[in-house]
Backbone as CSV, one residue per row, in Angstrom:
resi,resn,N_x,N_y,N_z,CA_x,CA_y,CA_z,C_x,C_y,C_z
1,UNK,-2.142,-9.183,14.528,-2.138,-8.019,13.651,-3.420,-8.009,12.831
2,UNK,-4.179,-6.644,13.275,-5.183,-6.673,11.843,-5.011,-5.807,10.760
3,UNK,-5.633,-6.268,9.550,-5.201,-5.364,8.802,-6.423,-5.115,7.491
4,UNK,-6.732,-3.871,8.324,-8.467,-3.230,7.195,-7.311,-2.672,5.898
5,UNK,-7.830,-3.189,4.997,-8.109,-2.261,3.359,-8.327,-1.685,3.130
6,UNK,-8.492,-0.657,3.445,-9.381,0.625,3.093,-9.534,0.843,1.691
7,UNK,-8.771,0.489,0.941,-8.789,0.795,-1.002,-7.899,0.010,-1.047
8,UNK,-8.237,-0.745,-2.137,-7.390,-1.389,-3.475,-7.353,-1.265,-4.342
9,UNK,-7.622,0.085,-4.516,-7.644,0.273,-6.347,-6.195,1.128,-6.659
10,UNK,-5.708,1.684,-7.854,-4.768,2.258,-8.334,-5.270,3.923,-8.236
11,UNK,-4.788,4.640,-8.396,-4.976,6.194,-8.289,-6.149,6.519,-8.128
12,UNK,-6.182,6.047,-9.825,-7.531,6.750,-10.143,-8.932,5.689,-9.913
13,UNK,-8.718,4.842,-9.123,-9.358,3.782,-8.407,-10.229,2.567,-9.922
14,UNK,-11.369,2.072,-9.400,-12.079,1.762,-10.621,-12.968,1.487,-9.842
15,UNK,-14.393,2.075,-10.518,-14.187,2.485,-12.407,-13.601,3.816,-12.538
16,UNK,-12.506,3.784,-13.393,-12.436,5.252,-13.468,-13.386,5.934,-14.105
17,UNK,-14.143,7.623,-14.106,-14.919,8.121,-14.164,-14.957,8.251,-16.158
18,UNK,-14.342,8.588,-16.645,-13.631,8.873,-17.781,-13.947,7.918,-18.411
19,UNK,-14.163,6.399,-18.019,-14.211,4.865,-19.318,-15.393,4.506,-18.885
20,UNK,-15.559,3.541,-20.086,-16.700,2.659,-20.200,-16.128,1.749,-20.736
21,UNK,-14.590,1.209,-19.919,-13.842,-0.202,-20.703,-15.092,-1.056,-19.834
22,UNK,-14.473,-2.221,-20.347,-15.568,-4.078,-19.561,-15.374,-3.607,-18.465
23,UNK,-14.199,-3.709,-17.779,-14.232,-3.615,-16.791,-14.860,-2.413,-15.717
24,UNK,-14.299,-1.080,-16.069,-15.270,-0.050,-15.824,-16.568,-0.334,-15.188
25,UNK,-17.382,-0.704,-16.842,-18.717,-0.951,-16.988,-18.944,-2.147,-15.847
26,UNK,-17.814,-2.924,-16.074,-18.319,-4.378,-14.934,-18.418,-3.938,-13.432
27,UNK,-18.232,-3.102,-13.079,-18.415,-2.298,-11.815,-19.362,-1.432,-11.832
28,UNK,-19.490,-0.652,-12.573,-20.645,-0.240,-12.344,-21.620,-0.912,-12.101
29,UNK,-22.123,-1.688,-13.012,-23.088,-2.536,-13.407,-23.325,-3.439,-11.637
30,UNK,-22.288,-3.955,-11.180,-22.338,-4.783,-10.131,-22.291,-3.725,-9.087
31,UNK,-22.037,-2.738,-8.801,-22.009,-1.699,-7.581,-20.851,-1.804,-6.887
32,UNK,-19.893,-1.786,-7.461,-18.536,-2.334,-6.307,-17.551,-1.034,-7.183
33,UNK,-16.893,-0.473,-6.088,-15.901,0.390,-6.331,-14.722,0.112,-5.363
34,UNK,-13.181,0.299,-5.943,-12.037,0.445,-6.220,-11.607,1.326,-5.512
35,UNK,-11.409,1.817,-4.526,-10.508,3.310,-4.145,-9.105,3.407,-3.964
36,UNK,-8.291,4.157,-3.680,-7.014,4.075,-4.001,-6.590,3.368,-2.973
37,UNK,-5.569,2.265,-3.091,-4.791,1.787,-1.712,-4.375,2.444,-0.740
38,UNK,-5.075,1.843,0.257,-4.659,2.309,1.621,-4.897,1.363,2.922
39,UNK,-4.137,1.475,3.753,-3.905,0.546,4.925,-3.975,0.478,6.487
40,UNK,-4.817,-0.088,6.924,-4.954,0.531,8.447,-4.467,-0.981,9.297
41,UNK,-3.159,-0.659,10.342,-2.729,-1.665,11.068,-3.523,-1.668,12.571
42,UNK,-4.019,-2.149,12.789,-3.981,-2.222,14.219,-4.882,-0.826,14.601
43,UNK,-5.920,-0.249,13.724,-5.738,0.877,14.224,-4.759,2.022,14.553
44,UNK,-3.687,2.017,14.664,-2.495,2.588,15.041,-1.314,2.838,13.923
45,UNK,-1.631,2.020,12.474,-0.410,2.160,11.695,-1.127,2.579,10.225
46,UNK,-1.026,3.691,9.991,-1.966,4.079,8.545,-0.512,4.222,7.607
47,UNK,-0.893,3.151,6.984,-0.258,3.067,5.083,-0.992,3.760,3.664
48,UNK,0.149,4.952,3.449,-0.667,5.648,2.400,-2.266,5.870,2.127
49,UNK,-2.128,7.184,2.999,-3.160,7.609,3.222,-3.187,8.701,2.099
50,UNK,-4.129,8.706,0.931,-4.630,9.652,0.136,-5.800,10.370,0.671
51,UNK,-6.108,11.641,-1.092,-6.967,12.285,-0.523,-8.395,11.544,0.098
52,UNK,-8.302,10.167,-0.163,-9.940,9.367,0.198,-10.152,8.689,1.496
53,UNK,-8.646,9.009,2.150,-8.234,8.050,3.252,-9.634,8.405,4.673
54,UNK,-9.742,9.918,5.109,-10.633,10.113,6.221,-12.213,9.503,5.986
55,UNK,-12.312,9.454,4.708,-13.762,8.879,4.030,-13.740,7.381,4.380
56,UNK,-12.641,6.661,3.474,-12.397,5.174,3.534,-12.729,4.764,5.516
57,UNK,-11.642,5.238,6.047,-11.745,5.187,7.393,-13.461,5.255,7.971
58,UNK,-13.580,5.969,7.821,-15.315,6.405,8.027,-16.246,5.315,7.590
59,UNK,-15.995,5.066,6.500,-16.928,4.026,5.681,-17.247,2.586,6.062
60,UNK,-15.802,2.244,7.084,-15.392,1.400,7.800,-15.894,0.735,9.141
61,UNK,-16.665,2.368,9.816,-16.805,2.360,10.786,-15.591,2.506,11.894
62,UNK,-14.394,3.211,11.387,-13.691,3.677,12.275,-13.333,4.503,12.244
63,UNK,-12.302,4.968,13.215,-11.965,6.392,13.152,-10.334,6.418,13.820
64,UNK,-9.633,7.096,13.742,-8.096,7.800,13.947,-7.884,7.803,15.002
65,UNK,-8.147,8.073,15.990,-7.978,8.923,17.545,-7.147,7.907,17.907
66,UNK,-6.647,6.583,17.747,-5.776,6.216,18.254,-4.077,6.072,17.244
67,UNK,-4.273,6.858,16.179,-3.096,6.623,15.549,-1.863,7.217,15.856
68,UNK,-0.708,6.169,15.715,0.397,6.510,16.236,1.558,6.958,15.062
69,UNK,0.867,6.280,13.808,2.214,6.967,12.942,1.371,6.507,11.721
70,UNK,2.491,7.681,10.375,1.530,7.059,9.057,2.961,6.792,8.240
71,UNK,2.758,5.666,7.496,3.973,5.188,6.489,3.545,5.321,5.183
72,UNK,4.374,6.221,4.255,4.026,6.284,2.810,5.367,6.179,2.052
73,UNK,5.061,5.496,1.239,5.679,5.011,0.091,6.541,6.118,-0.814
74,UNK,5.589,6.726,-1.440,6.375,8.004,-1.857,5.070,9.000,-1.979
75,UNK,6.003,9.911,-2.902,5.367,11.671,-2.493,3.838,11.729,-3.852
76,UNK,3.706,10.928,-4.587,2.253,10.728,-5.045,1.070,10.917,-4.041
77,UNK,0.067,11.780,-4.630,-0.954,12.706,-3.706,-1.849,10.976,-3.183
78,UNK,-1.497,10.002,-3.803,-2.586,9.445,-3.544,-1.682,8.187,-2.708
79,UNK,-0.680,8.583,-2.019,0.073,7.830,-1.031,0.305,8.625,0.248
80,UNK,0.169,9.860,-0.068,-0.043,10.719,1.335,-0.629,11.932,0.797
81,UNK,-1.823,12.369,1.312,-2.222,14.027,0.723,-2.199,14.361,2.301
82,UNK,-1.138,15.385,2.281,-0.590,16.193,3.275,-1.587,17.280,4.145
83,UNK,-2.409,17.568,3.226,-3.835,17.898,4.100,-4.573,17.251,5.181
84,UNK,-4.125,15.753,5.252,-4.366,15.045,6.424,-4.196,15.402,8.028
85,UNK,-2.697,15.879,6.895,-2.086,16.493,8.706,-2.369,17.741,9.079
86,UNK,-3.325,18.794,8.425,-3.456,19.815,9.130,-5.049,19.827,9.519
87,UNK,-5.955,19.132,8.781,-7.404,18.828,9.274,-7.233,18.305,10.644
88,UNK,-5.852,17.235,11.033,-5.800,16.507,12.550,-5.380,17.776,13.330
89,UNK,-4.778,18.279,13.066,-3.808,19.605,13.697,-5.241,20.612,14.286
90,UNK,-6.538,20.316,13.823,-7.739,21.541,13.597,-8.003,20.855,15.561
91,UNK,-7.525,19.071,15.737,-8.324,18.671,16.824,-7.599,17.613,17.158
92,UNK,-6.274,17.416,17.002,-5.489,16.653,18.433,-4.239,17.662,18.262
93,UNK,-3.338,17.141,19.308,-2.323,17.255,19.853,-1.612,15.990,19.808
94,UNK,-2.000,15.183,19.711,-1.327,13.607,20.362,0.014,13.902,19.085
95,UNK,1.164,12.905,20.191,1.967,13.030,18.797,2.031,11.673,17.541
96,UNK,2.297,11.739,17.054,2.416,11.300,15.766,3.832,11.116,14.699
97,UNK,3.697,10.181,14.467,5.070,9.455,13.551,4.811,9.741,12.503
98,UNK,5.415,10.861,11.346,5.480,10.239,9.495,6.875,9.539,9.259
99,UNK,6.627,8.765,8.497,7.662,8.007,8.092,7.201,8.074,6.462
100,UNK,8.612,7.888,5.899,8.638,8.161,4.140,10.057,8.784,3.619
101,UNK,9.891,8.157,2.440,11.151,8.686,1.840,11.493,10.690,2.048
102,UNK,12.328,10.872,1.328,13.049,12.771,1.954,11.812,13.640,0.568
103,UNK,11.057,12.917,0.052,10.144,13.677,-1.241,9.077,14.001,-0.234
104,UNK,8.482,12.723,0.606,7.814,12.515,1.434,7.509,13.935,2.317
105,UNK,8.437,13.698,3.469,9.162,14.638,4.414,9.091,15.809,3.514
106,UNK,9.634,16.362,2.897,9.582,17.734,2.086,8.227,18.366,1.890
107,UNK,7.198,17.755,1.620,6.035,17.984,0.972,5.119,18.401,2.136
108,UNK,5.275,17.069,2.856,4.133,17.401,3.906,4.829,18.436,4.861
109,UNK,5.885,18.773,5.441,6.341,19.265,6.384,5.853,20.927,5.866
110,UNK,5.678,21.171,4.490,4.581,22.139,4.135,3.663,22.457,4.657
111,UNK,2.976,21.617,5.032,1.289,21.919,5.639,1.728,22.166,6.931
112,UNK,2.667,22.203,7.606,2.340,22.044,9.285,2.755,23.055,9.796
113,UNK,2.111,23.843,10.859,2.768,25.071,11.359,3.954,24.836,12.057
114,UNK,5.071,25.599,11.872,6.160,25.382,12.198,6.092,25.115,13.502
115,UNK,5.542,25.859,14.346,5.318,25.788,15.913,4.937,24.832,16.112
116,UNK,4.507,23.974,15.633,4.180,22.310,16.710,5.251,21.376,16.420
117,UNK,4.559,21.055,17.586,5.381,19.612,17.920,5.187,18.472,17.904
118,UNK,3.227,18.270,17.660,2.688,17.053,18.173,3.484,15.762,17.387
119,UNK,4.071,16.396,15.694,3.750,15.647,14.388,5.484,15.619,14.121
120,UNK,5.870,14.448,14.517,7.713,14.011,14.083,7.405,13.591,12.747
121,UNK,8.712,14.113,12.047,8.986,13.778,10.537,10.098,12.779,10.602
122,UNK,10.216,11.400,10.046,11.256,10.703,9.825,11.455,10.454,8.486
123,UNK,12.487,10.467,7.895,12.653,10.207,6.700,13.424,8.640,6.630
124,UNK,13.007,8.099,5.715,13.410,7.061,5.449,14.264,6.647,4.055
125,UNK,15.239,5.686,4.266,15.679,5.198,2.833,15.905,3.841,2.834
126,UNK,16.076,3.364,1.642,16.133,1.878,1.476,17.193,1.195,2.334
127,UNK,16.953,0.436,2.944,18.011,-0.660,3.793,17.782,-0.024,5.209
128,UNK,16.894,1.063,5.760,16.714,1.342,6.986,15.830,0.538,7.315
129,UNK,16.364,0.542,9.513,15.039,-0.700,9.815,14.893,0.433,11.128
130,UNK,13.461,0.393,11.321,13.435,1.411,12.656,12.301,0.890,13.041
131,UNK,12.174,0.978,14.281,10.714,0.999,15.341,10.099,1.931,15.077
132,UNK,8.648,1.665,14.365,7.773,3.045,14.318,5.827,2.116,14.837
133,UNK,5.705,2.575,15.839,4.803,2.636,16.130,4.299,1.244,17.096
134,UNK,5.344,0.868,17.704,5.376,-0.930,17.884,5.506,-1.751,16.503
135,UNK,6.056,-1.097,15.822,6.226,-2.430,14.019,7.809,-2.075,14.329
136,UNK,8.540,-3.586,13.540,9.446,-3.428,12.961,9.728,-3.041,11.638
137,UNK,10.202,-2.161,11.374,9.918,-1.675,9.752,11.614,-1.890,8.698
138,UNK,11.280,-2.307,7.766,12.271,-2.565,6.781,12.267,-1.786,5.978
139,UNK,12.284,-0.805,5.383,12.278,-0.104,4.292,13.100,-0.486,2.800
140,UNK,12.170,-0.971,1.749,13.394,-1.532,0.549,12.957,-0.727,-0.579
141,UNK,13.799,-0.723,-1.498,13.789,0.018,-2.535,12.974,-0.342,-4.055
142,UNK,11.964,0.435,-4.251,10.648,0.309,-5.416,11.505,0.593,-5.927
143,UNK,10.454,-0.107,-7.273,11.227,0.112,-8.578,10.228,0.754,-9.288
144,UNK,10.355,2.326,-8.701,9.307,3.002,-9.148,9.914,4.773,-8.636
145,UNK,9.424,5.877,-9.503,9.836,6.758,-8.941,8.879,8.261,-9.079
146,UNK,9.090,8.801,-7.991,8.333,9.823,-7.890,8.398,10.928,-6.727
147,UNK,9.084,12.226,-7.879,9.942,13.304,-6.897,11.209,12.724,-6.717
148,UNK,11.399,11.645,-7.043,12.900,10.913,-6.061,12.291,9.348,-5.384
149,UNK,13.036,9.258,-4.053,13.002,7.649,-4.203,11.663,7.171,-3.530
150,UNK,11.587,5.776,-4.131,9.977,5.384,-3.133,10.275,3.709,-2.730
151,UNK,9.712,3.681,-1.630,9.593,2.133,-1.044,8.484,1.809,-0.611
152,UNK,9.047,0.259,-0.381,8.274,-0.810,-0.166,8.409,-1.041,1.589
153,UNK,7.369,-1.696,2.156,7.868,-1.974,3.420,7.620,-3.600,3.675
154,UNK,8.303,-4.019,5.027,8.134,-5.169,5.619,7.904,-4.420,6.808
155,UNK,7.147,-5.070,7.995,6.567,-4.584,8.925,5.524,-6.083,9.794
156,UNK,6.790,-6.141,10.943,6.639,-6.744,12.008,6.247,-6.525,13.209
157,UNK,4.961,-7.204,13.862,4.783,-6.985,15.362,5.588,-7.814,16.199
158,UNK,6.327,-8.713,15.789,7.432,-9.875,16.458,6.765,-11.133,16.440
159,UNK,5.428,-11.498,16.131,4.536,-12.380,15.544,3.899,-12.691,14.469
160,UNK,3.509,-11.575,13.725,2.923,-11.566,12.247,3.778,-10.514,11.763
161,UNK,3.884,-10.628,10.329,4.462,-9.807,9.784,3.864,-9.589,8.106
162,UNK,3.640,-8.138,7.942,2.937,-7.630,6.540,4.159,-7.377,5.376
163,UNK,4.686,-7.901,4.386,4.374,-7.182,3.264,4.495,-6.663,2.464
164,UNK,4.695,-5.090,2.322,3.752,-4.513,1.494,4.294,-3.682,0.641
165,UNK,3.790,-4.464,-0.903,5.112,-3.917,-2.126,3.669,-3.456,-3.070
166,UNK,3.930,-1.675,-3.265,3.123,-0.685,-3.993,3.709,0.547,-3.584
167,UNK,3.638,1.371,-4.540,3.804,1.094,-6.341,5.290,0.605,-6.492
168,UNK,5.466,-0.697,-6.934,6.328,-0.958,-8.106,6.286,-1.740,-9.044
169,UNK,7.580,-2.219,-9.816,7.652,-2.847,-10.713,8.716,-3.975,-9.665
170,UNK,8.706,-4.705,-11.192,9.540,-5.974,-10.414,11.011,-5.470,-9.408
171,UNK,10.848,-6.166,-8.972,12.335,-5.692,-7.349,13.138,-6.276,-7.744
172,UNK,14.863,-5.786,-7.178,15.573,-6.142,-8.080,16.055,-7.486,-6.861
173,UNK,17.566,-8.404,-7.829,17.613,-8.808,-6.923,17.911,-8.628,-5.893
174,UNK,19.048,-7.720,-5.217,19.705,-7.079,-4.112,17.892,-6.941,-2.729
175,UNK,16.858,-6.635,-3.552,15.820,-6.073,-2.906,15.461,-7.483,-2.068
176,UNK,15.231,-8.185,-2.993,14.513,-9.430,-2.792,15.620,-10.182,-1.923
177,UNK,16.655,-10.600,-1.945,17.490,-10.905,-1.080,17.694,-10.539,0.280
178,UNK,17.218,-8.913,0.125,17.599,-8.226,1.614,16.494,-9.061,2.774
179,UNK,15.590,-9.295,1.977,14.454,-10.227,2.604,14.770,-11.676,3.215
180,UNK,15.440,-12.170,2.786,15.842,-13.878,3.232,15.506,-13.299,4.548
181,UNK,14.931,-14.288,5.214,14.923,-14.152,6.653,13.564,-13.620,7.112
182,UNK,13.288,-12.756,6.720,11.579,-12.273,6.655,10.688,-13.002,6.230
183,UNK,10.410,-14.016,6.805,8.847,-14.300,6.301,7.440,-13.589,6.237
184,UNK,6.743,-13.478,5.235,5.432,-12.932,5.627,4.425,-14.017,5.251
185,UNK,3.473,-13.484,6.690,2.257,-13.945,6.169,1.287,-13.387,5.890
186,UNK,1.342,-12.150,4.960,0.352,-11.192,4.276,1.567,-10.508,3.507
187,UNK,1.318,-10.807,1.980,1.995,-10.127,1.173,0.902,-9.460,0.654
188,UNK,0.980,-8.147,0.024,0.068,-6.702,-0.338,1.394,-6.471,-1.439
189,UNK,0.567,-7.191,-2.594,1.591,-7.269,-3.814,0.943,-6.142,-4.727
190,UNK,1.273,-5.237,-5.522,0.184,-4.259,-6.174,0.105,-4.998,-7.508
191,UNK,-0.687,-5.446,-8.446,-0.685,-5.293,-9.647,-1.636,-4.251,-10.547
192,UNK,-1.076,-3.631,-11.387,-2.078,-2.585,-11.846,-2.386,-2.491,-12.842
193,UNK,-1.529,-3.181,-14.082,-1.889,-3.019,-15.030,-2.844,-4.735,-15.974
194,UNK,-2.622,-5.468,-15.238,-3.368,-6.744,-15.873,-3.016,-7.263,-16.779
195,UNK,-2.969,-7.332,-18.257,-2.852,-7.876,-19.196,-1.772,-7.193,-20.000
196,UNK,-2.109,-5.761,-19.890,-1.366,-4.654,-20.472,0.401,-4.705,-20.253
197,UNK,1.186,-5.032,-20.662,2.411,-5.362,-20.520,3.789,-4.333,-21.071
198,UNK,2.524,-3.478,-21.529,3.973,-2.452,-22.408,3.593,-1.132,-21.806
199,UNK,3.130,-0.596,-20.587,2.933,0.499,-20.600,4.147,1.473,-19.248
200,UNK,4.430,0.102,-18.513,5.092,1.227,-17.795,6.089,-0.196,-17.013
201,UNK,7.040,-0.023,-16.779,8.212,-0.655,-15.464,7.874,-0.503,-14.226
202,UNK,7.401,0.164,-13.586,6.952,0.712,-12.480,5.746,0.626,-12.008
203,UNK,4.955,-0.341,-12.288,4.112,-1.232,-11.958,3.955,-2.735,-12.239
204,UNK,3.363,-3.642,-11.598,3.071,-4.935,-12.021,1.862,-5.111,-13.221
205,UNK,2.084,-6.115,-14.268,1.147,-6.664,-14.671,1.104,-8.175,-14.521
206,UNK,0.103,-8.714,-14.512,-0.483,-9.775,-14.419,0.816,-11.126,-14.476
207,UNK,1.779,-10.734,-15.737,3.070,-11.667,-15.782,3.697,-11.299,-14.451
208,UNK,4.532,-10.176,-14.550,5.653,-9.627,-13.780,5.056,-9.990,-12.282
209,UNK,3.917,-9.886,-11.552,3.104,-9.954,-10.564,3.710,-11.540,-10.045
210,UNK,3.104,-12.714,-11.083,3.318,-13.644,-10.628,4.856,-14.084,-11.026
211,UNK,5.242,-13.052,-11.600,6.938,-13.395,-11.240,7.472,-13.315,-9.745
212,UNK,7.522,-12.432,-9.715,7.916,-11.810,-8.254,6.863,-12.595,-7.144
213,UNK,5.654,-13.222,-7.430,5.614,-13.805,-6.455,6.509,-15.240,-6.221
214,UNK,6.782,-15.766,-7.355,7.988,-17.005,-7.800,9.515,-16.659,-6.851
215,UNK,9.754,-15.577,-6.706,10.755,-15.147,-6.922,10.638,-15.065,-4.938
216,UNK,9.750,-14.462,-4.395,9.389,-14.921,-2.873,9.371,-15.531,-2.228
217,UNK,8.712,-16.616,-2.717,8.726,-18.058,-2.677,10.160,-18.793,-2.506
218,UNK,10.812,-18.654,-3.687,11.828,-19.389,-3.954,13.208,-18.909,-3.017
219,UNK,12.870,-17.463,-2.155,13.751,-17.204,-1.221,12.881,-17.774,0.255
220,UNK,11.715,-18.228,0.555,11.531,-18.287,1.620,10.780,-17.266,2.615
221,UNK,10.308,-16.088,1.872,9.855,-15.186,2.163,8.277,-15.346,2.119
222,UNK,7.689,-15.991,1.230,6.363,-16.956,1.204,6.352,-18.260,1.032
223,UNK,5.239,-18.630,1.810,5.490,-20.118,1.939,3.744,-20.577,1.981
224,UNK,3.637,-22.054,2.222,2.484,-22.075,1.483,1.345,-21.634,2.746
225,UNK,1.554,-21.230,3.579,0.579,-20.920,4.975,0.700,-18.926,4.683
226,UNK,1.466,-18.174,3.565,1.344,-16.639,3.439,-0.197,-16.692,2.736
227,UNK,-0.385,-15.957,2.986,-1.421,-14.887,1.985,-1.248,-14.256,0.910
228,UNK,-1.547,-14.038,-0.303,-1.152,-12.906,-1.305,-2.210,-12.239,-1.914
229,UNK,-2.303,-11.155,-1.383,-3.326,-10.364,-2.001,-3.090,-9.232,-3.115
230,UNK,-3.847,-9.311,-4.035,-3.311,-8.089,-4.547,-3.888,-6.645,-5.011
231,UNK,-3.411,-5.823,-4.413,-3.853,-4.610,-4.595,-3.417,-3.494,-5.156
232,UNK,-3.673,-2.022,-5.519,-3.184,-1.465,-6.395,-3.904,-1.873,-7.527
233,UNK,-5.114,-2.300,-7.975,-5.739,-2.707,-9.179,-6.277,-1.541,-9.921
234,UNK,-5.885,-1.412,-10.990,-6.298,-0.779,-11.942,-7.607,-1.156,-13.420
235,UNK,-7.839,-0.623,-14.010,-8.930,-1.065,-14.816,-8.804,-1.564,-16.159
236,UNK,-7.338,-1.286,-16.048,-6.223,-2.496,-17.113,-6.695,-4.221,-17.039
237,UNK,-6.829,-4.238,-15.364,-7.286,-5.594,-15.436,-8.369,-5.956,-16.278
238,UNK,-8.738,-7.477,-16.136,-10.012,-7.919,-16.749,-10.550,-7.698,-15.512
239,UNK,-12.607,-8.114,-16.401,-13.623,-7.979,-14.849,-13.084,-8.715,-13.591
240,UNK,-14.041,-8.939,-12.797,-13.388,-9.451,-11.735,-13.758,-11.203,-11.662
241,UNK,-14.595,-11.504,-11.899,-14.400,-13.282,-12.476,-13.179,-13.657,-12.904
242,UNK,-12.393,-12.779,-14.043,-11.075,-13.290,-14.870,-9.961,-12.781,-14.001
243,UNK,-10.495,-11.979,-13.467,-9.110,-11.359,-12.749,-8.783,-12.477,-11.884
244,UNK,-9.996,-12.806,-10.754,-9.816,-13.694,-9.593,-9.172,-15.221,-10.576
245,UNK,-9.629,-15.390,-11.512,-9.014,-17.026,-11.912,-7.742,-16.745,-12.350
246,UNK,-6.965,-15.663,-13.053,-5.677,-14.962,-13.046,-4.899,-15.271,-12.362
247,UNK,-5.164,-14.494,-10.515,-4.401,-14.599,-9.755,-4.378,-16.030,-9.197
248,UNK,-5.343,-16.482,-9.265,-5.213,-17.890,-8.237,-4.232,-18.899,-8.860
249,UNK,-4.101,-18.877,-10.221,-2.806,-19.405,-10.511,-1.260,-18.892,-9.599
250,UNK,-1.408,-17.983,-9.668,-0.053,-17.441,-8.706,-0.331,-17.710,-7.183
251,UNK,-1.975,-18.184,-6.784,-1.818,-18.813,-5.158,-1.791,-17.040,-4.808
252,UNK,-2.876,-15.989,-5.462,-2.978,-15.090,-5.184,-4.750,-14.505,-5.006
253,UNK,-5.168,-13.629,-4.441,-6.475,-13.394,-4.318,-6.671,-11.751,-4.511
254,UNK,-8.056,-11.390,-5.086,-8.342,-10.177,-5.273,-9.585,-10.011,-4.012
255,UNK,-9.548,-8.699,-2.932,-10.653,-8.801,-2.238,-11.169,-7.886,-2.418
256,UNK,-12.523,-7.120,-1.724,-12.937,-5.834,-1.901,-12.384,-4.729,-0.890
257,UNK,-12.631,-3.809,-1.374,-12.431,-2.423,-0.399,-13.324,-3.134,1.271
258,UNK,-12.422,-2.613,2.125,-13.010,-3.278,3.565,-12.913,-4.173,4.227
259,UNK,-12.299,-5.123,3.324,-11.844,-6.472,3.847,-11.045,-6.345,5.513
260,UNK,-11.276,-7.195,5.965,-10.330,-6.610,7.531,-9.738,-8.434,7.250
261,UNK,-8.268,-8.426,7.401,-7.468,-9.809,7.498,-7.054,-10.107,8.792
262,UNK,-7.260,-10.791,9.610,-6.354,-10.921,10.871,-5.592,-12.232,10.902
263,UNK,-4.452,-11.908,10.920,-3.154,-12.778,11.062,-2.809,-13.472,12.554
């Protein structure tokens, strides 16, 4: 399984345009930018694709023509902007998998001319497991909300397996349990807020982050041969020197936009 980065930053990526916090400034200053999370499997499996996703892809040196399905989290513009699917609609036919919660499905099924067919809508909810695209997919329940419900996924080729918890806040236990049995070796943990601890439930900061990675661990779901990366970074964090010595206490790593991991 490979798995390009396309963005690790939070929405509004970093630096956001608007500050001149340290951190901000610490990006600028060094030339490194943040774009919103997004995920490319195999070529073939795109995770929350925002409005930056055809750029990110590009920037990469790749391109779409072989994608088989896209998985988003929830109905936030910057986990699926539904314009995706009618720019593809301008120049394939091939068909195509969405998968996502029913906010998901609602939104985009907007953009698409009723008359085609190329583009299946699946809706998803927490505790569903379905074949989408050659992955095994788990769908569990964020602790986060927007329009209605949003998840997290696990996602297996029957050899490696990703993952991948954004946007939430800490999972409850029922969530984390449904997991026994899943090992990963690439967790895509989001933390977004860093230090900042009072601003929202529905994201990680820097504590809650390395809670829940404790909490993985201690079911068997990471072990000391996983990965933990974390993405979803916001400009809450500290620069990136403090950030990286942060996470590595939790046996966690910050990378850049582009990174390609192969498992």
């Amino acid at each position: 399984m490979e798995v390009l980065l396309l963005g690790t930053g939070a929405a509004d990526g970093i630096p956001n345009v608007f500050c001149r916090c340290e951190t901000c400034t610490d990006y600028r200053l060094r030339g490194e930018l943040r774009t919103p999370t997004s995920v490319l499997v195999d070529g073939r499996l795109l995770i929350d694709p925002g409005p930056e996703a055809p750029r990110q892809v590009t920037r990469y040196g790749r391109d779409l023509t072989g994608l088989k399905a896209i998985l988003a989290g929830h109905a936030h513009d910057d986990h699926l902007d539904p314009s995706l699917l009618m720019h593809r609609s301008w120049v394939s036919s091939a068909p195509l998998e969405v998968a996502g919660p029913e906010p998901v499905i609602n939104i985009t099924s907007k953009w698409l001319d009723p008359a085609q067919r190329a583009v299946r809508m699946r809706p998803l909810t927490a505790g569903d497991q379905v074949e989408l695209a050659g992955y095994q997919v788990r769908a569990l329940a964020a602790n986060h909300h927007a329009f209605g419900e949003a998840l997290c996924y696990w996602i297996s080729d029957g050899s490696s397996a990703l993952l991948y918890l954004t946007d939430t806040g800490r999972l409850s236990a029922a969530t984390l349990d449904s997991l026994i049995g899943c090992r990963a070796d690439l967790v895509l943990l989001e933390e977004t807020f860093g230090y900042v601890t009072d601003r929202s439930e529905q994201h990680h900061h820097l504590h809650s982050f390395a809670e829940t990675i404790s909490e993985l661990r201690s079911r068997g779901i990471v072990d000391a041969s996983s990965r933990v990366v974390a993405i979803h970074l916001g400009h809450d964090n500290p620069p990136l020197g403090q950030l990286r010595d942060q996470l590595a206490l939790s046996g966690a790593e910050a990378l850049p936009d582009g990174t390609l991991i192969v498992l």
